[in-house]
PDB file of N, CA, C and O in Angstrom:
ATOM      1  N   UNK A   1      18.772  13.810   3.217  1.00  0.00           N
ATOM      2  CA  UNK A   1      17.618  12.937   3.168  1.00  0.00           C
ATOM      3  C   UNK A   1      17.927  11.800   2.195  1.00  0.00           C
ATOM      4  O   UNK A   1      18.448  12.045   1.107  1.00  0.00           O
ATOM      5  N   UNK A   2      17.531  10.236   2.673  1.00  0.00           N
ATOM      6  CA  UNK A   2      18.107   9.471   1.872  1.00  0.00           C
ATOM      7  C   UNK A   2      17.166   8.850   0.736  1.00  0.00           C
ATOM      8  O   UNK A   2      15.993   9.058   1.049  1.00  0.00           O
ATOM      9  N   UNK A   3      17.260   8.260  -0.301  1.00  0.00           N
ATOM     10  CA  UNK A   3      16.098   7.456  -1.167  1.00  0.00           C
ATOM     11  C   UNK A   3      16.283   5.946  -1.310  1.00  0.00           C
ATOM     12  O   UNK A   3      15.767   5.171  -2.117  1.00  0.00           O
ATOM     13  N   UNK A   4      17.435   5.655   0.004  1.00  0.00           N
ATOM     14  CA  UNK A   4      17.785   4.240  -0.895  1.00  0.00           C
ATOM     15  C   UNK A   4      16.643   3.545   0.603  1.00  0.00           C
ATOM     16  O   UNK A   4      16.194   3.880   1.699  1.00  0.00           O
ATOM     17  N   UNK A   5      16.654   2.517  -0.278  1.00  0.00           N
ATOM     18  CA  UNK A   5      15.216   1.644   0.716  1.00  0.00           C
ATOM     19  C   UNK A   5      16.404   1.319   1.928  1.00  0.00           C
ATOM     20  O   UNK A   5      17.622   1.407   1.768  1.00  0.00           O
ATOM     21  N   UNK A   6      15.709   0.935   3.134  1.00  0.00           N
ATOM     22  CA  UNK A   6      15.864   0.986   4.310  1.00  0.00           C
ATOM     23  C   UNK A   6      15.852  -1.112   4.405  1.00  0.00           C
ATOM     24  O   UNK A   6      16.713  -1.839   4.901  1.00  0.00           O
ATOM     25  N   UNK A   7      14.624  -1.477   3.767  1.00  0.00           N
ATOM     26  CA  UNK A   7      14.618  -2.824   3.242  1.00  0.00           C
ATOM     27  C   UNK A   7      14.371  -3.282   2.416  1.00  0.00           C
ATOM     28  O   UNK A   7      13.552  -2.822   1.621  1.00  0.00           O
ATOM     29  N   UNK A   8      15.242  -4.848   2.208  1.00  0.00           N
ATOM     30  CA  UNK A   8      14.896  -5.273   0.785  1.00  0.00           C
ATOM     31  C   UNK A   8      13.274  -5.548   0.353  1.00  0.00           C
ATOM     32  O   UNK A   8      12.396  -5.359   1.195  1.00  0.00           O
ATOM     33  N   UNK A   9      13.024  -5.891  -0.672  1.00  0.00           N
ATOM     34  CA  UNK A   9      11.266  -6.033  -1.204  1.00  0.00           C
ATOM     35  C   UNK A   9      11.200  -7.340  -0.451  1.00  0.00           C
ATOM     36  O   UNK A   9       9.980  -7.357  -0.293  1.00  0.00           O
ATOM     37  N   UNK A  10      11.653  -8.523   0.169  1.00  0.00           N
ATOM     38  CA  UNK A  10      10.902  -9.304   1.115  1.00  0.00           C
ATOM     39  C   UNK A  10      10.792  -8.773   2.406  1.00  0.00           C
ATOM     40  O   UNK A  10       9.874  -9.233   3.086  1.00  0.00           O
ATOM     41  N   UNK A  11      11.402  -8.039   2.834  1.00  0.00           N
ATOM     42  CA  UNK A  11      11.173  -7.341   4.457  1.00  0.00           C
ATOM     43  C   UNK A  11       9.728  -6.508   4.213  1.00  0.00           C
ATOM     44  O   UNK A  11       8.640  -6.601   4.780  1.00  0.00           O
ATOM     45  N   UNK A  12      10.170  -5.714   3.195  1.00  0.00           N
ATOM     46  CA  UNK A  12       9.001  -4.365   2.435  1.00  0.00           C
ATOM     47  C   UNK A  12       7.520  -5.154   2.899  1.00  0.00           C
ATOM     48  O   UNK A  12       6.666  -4.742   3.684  1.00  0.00           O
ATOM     49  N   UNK A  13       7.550  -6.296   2.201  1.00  0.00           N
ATOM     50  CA  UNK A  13       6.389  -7.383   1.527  1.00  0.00           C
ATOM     51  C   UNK A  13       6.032  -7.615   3.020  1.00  0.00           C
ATOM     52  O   UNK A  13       4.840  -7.600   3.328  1.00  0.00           O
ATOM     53  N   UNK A  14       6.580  -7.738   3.571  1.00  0.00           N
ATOM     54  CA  UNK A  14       6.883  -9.016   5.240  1.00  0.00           C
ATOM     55  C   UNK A  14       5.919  -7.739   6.438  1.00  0.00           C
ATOM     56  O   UNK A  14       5.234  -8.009   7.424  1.00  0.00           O
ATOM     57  N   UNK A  15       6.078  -7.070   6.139  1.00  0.00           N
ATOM     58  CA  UNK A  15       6.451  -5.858   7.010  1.00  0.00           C
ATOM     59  C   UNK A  15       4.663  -4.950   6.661  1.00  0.00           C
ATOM     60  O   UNK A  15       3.765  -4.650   7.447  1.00  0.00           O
ATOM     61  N   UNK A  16       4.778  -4.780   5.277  1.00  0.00           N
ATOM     62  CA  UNK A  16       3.420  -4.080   4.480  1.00  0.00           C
ATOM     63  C   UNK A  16       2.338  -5.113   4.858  1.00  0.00           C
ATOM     64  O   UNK A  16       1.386  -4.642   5.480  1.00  0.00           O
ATOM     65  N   UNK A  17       2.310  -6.386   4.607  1.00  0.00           N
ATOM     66  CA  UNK A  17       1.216  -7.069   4.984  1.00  0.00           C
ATOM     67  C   UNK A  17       0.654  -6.989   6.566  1.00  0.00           C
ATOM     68  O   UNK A  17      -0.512  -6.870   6.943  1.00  0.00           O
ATOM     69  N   UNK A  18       1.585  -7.069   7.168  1.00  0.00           N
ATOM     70  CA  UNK A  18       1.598  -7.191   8.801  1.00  0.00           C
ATOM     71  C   UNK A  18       0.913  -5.802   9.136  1.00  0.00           C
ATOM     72  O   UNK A  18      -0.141  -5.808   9.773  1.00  0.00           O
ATOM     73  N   UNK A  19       1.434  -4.729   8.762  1.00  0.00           N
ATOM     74  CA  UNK A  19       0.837  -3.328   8.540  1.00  0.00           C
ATOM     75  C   UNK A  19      -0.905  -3.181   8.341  1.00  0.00           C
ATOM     76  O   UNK A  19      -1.794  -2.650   9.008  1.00  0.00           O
ATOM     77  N   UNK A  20      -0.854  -4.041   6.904  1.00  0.00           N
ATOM     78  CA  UNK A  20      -2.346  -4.052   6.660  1.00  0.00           C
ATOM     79  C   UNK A  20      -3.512  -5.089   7.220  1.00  0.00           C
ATOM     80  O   UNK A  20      -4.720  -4.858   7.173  1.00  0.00           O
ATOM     81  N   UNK A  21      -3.048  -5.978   7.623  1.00  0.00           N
ATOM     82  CA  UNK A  21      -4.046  -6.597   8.565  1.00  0.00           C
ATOM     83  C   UNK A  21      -4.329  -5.979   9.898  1.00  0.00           C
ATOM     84  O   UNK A  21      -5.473  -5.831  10.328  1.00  0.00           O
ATOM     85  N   UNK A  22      -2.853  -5.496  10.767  1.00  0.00           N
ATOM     86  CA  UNK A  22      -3.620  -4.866  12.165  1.00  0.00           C
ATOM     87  C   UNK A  22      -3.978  -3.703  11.989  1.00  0.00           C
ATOM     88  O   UNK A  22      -4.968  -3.342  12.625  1.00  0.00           O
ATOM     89  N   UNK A  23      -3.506  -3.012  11.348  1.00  0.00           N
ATOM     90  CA  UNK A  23      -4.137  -1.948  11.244  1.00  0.00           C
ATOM     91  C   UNK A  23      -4.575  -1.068  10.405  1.00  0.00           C
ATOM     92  O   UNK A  23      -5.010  -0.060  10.962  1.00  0.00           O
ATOM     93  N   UNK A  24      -4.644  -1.066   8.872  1.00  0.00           N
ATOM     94  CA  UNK A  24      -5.580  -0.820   7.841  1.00  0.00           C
ATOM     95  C   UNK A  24      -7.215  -1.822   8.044  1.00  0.00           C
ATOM     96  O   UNK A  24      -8.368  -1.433   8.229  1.00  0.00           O
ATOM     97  N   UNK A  25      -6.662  -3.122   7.914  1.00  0.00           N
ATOM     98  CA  UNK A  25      -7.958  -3.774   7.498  1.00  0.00           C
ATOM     99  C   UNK A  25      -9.058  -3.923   8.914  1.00  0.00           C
ATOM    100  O   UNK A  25     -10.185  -4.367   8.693  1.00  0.00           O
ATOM    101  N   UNK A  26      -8.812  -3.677   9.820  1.00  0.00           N
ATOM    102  CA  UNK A  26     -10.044  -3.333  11.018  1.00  0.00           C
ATOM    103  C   UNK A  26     -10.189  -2.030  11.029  1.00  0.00           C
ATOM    104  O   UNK A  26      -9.942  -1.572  12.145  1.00  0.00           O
ATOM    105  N   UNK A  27     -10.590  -0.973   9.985  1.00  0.00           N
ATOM    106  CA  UNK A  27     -10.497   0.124   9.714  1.00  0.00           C
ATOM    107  C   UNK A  27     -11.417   0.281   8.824  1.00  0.00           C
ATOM    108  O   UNK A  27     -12.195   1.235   8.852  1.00  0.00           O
ATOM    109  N   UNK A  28     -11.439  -0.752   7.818  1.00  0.00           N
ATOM    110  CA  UNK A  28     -12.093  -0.835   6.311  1.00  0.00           C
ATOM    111  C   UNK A  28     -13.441  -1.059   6.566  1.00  0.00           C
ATOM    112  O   UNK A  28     -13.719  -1.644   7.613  1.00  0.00           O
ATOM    113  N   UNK A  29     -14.604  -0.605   5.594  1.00  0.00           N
ATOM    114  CA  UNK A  29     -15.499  -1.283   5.449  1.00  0.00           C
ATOM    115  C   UNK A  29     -16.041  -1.481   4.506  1.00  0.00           C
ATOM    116  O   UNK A  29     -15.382  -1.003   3.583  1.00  0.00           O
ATOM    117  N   UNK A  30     -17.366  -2.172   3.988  1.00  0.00           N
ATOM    118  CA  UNK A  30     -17.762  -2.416   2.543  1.00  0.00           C
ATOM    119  C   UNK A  30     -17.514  -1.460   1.490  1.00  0.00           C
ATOM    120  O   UNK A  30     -17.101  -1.831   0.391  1.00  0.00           O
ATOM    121  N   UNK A  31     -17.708  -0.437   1.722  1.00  0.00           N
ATOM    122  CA  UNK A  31     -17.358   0.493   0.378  1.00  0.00           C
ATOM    123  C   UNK A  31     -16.160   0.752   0.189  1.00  0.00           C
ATOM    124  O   UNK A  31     -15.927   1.657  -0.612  1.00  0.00           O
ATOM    125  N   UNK A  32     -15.007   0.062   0.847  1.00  0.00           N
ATOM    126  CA  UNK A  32     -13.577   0.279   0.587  1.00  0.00           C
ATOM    127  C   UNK A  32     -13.174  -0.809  -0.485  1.00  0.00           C
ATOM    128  O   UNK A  32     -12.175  -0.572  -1.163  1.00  0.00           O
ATOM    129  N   UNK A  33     -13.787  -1.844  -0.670  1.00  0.00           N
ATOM    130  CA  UNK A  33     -13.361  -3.673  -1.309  1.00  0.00           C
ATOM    131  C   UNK A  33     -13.080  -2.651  -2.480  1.00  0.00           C
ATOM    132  O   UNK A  33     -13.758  -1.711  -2.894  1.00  0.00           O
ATOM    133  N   UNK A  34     -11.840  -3.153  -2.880  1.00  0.00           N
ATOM    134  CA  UNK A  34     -11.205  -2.935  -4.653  1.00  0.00           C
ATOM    135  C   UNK A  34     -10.382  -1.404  -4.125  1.00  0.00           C
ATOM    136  O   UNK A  34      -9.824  -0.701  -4.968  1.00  0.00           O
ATOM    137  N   UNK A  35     -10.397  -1.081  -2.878  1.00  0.00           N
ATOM    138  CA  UNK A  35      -9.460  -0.014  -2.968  1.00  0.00           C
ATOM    139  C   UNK A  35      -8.130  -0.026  -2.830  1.00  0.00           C
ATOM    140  O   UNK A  35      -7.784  -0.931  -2.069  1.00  0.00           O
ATOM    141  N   UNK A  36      -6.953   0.810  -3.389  1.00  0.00           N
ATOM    142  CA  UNK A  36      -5.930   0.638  -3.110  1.00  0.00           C
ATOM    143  C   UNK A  36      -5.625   1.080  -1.525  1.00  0.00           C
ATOM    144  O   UNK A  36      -6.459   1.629  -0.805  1.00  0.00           O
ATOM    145  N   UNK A  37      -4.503   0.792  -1.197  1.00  0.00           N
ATOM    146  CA  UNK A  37      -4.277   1.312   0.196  1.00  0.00           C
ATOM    147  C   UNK A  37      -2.487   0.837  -0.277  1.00  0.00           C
ATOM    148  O   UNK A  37      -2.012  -0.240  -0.636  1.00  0.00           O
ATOM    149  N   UNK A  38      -1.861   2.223  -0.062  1.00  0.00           N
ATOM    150  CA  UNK A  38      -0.330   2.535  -0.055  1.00  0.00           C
ATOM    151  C   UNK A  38      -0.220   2.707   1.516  1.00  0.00           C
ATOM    152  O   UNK A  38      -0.990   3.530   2.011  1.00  0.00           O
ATOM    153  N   UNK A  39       0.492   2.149   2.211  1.00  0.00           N
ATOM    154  CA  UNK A  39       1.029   2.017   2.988  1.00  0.00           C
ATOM    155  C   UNK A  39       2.802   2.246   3.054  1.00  0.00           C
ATOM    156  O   UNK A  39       3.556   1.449   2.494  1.00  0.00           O
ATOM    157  N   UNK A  40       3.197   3.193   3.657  1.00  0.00           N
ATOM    158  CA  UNK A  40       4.742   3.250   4.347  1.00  0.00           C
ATOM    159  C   UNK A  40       5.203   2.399   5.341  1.00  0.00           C
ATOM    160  O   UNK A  40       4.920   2.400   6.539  1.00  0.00           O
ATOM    161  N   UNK A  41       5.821   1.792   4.819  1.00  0.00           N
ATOM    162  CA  UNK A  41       6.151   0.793   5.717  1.00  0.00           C
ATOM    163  C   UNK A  41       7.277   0.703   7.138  1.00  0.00           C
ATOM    164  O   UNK A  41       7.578  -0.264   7.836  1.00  0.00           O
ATOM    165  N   UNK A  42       7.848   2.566   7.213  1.00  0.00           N
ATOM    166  CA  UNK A  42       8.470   3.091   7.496  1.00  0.00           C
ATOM    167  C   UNK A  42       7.809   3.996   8.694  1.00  0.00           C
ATOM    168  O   UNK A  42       8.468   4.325   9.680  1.00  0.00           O
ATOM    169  N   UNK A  43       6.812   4.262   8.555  1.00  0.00           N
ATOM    170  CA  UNK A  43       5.928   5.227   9.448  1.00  0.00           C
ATOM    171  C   UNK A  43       4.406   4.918   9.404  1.00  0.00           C
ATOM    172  O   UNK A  43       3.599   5.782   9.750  1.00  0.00           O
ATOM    173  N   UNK A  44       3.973   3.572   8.940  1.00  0.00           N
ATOM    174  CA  UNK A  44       2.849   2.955   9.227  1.00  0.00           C
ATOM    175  C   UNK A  44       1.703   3.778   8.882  1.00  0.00           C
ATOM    176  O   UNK A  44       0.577   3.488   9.284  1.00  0.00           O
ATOM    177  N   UNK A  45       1.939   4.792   8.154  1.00  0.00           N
ATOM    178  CA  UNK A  45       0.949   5.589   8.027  1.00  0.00           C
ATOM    179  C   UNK A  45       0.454   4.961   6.267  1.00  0.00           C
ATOM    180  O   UNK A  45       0.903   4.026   5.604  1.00  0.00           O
ATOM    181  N   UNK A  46      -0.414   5.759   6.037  1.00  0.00           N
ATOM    182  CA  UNK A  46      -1.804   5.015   4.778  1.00  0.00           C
ATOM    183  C   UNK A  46      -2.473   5.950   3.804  1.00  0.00           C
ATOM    184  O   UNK A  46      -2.909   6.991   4.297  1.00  0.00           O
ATOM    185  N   UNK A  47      -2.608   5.793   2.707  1.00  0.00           N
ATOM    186  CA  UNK A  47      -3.422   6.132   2.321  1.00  0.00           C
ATOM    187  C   UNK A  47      -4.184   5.118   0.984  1.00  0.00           C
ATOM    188  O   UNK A  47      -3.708   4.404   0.101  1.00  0.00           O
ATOM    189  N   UNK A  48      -5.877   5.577   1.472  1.00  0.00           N
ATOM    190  CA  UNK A  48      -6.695   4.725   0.368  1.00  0.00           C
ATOM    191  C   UNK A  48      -7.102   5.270  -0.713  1.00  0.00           C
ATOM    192  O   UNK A  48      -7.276   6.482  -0.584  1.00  0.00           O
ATOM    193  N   UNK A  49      -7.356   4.794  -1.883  1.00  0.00           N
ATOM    194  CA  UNK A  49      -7.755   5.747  -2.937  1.00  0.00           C
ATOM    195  C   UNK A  49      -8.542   4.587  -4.156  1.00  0.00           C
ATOM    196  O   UNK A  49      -7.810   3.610  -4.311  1.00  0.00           O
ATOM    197  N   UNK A  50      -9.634   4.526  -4.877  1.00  0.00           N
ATOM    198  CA  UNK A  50      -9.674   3.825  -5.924  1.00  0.00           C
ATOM    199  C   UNK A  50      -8.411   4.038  -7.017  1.00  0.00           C
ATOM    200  O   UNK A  50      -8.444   3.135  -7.853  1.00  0.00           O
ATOM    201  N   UNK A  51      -7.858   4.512  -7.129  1.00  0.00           N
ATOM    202  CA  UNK A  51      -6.653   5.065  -7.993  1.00  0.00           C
ATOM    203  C   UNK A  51      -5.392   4.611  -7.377  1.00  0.00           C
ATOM    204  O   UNK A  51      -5.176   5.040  -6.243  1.00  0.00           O
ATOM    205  N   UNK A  52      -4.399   3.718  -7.979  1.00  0.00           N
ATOM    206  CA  UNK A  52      -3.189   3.345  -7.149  1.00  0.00           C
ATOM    207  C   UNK A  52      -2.395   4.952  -7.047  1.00  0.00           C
ATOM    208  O   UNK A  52      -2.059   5.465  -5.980  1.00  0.00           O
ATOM    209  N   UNK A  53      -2.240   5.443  -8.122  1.00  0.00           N
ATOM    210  CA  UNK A  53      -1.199   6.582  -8.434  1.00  0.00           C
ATOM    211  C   UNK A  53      -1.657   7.990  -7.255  1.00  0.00           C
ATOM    212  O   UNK A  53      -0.784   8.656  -6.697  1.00  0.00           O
ATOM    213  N   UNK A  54      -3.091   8.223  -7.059  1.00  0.00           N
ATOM    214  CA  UNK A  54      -3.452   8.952  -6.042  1.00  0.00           C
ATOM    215  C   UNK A  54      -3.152   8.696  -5.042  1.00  0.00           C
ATOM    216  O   UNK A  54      -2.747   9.530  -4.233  1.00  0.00           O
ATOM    217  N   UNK A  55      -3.291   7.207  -4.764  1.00  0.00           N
ATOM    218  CA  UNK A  55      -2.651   7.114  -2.870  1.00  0.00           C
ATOM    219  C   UNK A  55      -1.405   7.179  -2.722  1.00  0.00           C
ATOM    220  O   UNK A  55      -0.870   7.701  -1.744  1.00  0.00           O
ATOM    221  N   UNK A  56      -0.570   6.451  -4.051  1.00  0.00           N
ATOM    222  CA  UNK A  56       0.804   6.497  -3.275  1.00  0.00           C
ATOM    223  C   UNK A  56       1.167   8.275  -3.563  1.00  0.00           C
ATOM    224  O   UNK A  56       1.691   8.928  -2.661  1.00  0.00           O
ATOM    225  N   UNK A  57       0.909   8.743  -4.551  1.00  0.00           N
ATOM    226  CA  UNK A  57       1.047  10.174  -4.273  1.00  0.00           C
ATOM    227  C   UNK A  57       0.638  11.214  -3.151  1.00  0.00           C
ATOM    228  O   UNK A  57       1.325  12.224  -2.994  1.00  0.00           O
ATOM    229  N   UNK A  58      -0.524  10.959  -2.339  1.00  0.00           N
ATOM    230  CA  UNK A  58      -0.567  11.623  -1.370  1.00  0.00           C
ATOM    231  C   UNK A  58       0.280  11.157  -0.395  1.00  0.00           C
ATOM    232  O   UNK A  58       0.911  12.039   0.188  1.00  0.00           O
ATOM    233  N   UNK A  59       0.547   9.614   0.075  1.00  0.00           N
ATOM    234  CA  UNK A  59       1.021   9.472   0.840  1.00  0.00           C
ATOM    235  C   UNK A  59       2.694   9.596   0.556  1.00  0.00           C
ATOM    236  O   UNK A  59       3.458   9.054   1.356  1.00  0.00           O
ATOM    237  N   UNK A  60       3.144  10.216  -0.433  1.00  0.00           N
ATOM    238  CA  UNK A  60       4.389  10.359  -0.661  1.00  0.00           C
ATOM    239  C   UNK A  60       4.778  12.154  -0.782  1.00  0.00           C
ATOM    240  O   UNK A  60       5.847  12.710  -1.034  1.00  0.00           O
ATOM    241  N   UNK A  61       3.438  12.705  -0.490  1.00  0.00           N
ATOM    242  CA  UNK A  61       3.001  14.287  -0.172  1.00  0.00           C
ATOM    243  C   UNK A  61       3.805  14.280   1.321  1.00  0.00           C
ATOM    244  O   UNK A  61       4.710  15.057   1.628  1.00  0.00           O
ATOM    245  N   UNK A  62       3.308  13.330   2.068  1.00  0.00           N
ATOM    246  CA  UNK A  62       3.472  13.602   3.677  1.00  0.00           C
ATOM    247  C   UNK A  62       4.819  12.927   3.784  1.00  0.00           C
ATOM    248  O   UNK A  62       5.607  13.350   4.630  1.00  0.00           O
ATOM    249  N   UNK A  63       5.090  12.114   3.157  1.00  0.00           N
ATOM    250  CA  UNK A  63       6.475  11.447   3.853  1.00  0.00           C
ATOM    251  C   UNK A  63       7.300  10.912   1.905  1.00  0.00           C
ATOM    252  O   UNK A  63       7.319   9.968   1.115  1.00  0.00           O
ATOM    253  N   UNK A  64       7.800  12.259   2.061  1.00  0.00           N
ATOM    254  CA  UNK A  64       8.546  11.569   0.815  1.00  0.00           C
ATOM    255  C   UNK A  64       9.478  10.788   0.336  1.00  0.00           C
ATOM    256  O   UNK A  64       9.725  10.607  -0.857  1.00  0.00           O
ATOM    257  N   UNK A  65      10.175  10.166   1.538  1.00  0.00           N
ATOM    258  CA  UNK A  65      10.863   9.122   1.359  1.00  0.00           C
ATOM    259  C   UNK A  65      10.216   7.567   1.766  1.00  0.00           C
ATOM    260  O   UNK A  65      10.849   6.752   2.439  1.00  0.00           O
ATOM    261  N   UNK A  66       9.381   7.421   1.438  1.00  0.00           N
ATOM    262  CA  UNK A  66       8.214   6.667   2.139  1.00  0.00           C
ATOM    263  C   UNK A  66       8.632   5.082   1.382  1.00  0.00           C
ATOM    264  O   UNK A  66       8.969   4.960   0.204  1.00  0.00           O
ATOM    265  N   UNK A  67       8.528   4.131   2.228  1.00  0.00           N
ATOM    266  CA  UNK A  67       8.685   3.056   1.641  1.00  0.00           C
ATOM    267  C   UNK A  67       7.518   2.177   1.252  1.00  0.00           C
ATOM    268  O   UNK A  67       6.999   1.346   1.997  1.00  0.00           O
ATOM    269  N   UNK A  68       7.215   2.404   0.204  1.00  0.00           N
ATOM    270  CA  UNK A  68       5.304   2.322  -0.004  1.00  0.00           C
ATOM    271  C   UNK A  68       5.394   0.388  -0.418  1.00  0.00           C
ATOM    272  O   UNK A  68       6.078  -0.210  -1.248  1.00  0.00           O
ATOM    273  N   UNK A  69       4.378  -0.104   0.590  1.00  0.00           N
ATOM    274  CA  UNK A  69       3.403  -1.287   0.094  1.00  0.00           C
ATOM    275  C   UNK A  69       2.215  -1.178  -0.423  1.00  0.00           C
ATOM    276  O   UNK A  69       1.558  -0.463   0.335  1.00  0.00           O
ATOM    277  N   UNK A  70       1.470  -1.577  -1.493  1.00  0.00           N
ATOM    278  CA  UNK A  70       0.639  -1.574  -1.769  1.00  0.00           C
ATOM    279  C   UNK A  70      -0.593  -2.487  -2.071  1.00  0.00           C
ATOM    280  O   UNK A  70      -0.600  -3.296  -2.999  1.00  0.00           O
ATOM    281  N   UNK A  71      -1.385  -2.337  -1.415  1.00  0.00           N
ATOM    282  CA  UNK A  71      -2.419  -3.433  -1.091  1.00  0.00           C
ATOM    283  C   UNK A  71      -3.726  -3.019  -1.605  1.00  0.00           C
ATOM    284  O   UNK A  71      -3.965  -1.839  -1.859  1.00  0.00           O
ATOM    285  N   UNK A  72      -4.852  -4.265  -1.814  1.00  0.00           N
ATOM    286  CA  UNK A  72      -6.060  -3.387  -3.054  1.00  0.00           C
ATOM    287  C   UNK A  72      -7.056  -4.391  -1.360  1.00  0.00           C
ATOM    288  O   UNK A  72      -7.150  -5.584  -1.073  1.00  0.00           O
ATOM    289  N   UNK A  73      -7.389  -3.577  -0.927  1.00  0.00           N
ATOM    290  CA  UNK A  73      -8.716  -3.502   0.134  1.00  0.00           C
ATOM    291  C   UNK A  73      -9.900  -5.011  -0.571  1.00  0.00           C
ATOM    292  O   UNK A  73     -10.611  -4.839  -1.561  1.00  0.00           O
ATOM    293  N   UNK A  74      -9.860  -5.950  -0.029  1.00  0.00           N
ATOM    294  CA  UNK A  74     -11.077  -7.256  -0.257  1.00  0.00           C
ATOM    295  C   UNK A  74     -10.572  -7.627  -1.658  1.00  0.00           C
ATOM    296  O   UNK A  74     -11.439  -8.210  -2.310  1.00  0.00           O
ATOM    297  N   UNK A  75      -9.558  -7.471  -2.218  1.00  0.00           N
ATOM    298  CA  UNK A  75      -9.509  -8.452  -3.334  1.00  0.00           C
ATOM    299  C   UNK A  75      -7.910  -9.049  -2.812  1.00  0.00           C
ATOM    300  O   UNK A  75      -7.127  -8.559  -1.998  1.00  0.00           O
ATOM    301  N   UNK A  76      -7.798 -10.429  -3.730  1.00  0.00           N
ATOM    302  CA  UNK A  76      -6.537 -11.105  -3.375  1.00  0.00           C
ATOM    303  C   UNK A  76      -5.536 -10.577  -4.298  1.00  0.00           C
ATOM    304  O   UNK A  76      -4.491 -11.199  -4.494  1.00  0.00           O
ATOM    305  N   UNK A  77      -5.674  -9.976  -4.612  1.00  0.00           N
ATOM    306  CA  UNK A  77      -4.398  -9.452  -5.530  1.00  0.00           C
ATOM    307  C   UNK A  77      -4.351  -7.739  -6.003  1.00  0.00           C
ATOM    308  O   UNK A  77      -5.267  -7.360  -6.733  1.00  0.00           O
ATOM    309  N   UNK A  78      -3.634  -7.059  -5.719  1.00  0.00           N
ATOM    310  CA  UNK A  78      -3.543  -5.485  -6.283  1.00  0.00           C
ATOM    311  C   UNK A  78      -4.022  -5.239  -7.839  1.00  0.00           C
ATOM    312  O   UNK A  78      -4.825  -4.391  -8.228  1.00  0.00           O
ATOM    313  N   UNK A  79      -3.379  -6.118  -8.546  1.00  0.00           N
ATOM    314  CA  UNK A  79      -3.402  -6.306 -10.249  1.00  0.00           C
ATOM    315  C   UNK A  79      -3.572  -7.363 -10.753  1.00  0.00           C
ATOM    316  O   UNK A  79      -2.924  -8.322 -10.332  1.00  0.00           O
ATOM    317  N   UNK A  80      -4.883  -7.585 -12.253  1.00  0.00           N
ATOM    318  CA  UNK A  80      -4.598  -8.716 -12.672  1.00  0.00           C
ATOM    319  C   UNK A  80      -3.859  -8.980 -13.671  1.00  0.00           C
ATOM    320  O   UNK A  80      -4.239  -8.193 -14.538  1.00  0.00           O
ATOM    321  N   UNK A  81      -2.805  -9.780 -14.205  1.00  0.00           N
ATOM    322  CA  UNK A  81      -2.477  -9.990 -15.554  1.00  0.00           C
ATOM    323  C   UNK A  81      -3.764 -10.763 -16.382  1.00  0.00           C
ATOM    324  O   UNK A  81      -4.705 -11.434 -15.959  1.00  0.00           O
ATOM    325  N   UNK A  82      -3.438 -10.434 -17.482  1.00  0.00           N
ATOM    326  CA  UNK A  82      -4.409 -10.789 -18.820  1.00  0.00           C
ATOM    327  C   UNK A  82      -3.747 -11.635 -20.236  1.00  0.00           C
ATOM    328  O   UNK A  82      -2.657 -11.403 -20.758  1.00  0.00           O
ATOM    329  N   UNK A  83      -4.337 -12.238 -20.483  1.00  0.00           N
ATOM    330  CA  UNK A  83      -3.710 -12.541 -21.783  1.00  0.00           C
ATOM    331  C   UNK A  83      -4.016 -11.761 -22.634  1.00  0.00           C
ATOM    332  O   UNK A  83      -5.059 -11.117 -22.523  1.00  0.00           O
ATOM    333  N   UNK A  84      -3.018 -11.585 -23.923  1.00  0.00           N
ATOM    334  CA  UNK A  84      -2.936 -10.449 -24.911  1.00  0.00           C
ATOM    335  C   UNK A  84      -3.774 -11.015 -26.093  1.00  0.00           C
ATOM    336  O   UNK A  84      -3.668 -10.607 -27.249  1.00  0.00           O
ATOM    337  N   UNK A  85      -4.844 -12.262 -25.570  1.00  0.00           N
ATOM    338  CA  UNK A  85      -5.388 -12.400 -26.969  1.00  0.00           C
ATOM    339  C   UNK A  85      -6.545 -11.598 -26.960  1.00  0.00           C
ATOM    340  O   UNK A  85      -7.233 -11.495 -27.975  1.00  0.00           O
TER     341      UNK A  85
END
């Protein structure tokens, strides 16, 4: 069984988004906005969770070599940076 990625992080990126528009995000509904959603980008399969570390962990339960994207459900960005003042 192998661990080395299958693609580089622009295919990953290329590939995870395309994933989550056809078929995560006509799936979603209001009480999902701010959720994570780990996606394999390898077997198209998903999981959502308010918790990043819970989804990609379950979904790395079912497919452990999983090539995970990760996407946060109605917001534009997964994470924000902050300034340290």
């Amino acid at each position: 069984m192998s661990t080395t990625p299958q693609r580089n992080s622009d295919d990953t990126a290329r590939v995870g988004t395309e994933m989550f528009d056809r078929r995560v995000r006509p799936s979603l509904g209001p009480a999902d906005d701010c959720k994570f959603v780990a996606i394999d980008v390898l077997s198209g399969d998903f999981e959502l969770d308010d918790d990043d570390y819970a989804a990609v962990t379950r979904l790395r339960t079912r497919h452990p070599t999983a090539e995970v994207w990760l996407e946060r459900a109605g917001c534009p960005a997964a994470y924000q940076l902050r300034s340290g003042r």
